[in-house]
C-alpha angles and dihedrals in degrees: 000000000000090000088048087057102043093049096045083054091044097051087050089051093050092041082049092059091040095050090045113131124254095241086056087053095040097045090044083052095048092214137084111220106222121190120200142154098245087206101077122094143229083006105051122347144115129274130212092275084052089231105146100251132152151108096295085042098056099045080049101055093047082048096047084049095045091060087044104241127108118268118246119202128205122163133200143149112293093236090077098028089088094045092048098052088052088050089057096247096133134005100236149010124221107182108110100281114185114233103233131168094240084057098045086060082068113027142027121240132213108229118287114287098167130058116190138138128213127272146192126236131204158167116287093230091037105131101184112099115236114191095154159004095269095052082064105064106121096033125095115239132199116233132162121268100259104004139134079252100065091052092050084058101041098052091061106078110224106045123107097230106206107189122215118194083219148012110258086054099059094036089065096049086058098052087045094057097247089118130041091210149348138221134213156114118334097220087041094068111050082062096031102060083041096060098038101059091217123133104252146115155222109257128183138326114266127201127325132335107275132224119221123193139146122273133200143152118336123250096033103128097157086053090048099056095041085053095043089046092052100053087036079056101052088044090056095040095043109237095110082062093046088049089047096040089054094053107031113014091236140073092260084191084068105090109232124219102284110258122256 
């Protein structure tokens, strides 16, 4: 009787830690594990000095310090980010990820923090007119390995879909004529073909208005709400303005009139 019990005892308190919530496990570490692209930019990326900056580092690291752990980087292409997070590798990703139904069926999400729409981008000389999508069947079109853009592509027959692990991939081969267009995130361009020092240019509007949030584990509510205090926090305090403001020129949590 005594073993029974003892291992009945021993099984709830297995099934206890198992069950323990992801802020428990974050705050014992002392660390948040934060997983982004690093090439990226303005969002994550690496400066001259290859230290990792950048819009999504930034949000992280007052998050990270708004839990009050220390904030752990780690960086990869977006096509594995995902993967990794489900195999428990980090806690977290901050990289823009859009919050769509077919995710939410495997992860949780903080609130949105980011508001963007899709856009086109093109060569700066490029003469043909593309409004949409479907003015560009035929034509082949640049897309991330993995993203909500892809998808976008993908779902309209017609179109040759070529798939880059990052964004200053795809953006050369743009510029070198491999590519007709590309697609991707609305507040991304203006800084990428700036930095890039290609001749290219912003196109058209694509599609709704996005929402982007962070997602994590599922069944983590503890974790939820401290996530979802902390960037409510820096909205009401300002800094998530300041932040936005420094990167963008804008505040990026206001939704924008959905494009047409």
């Amino acid at each position: 009787m005594k073993k029974i019990l003892f291992a009945s005892l021993f099984v709830a308190f297995a099934g206890h830690a198992l069950a323990a919530d992801l802020l428990d496990t974050v705050k014992q570490r002392g660390t948040l594990k934060i997983a982004v692209e690093g090439t990226y930019p303005p969002f994550t990326f690496k400066d001259a000095q290859q230290n990792l900056t950048g819009f999504d580092v930034e949000v992280a690291t007052e998050v990270a310090k708004r839990l009050k752990v220390k904030p752990e980087f780690t960086t990869g292409e977006w096509s594995g980010l995902l993967a990794g997070l489900q195999a428990g590798k980090f806690d977290v990703v901050v990289n823009q990820v859009g919050i769509t139904d077919k995710r939410k069926e495997t992860f949780d999400f903080s609130q949105p923090y980011t508001f963007s729409s899709a856009q086109l981008i093109v060569r700066k000389n490029e003469t043909r007119v593309f409004k949409s999508l479907d003015d560009l069947k035929g034509k082949k079109v640049g897309v991330g390995q993995g993203s909500n853009y892809a998808d976008m592509v993908k779902a309209v027959s017609g179109i040759e879909v070529k798939v880059y692990p990052s964004a200053p991939e795809n953006l050369q081969d743009l510029a070198s004529g491999r590519i007709d267009a590309a697609l991707n995130d609305s507040l991304l361009i203006p800084f990428a073909i700036k930095q890039a020092k290609l001749p290219l240019k912003a196109g058209h509007p694509v599609g709704d208005v996005t929402t982007m949030g962070i997602p994590f584990a599922k069944n983590n509510p503890k974790f939820k709400q401290a996530v979802d205090k902390a960037l409510n926090d820096m909205k009401a305090d300002g800094s998530f303005k300041k932040i936005s403001v420094k990167w963008f020129g804008i505040d990026v949590s206001k939704a924008p009139t959905a494009a047409k």
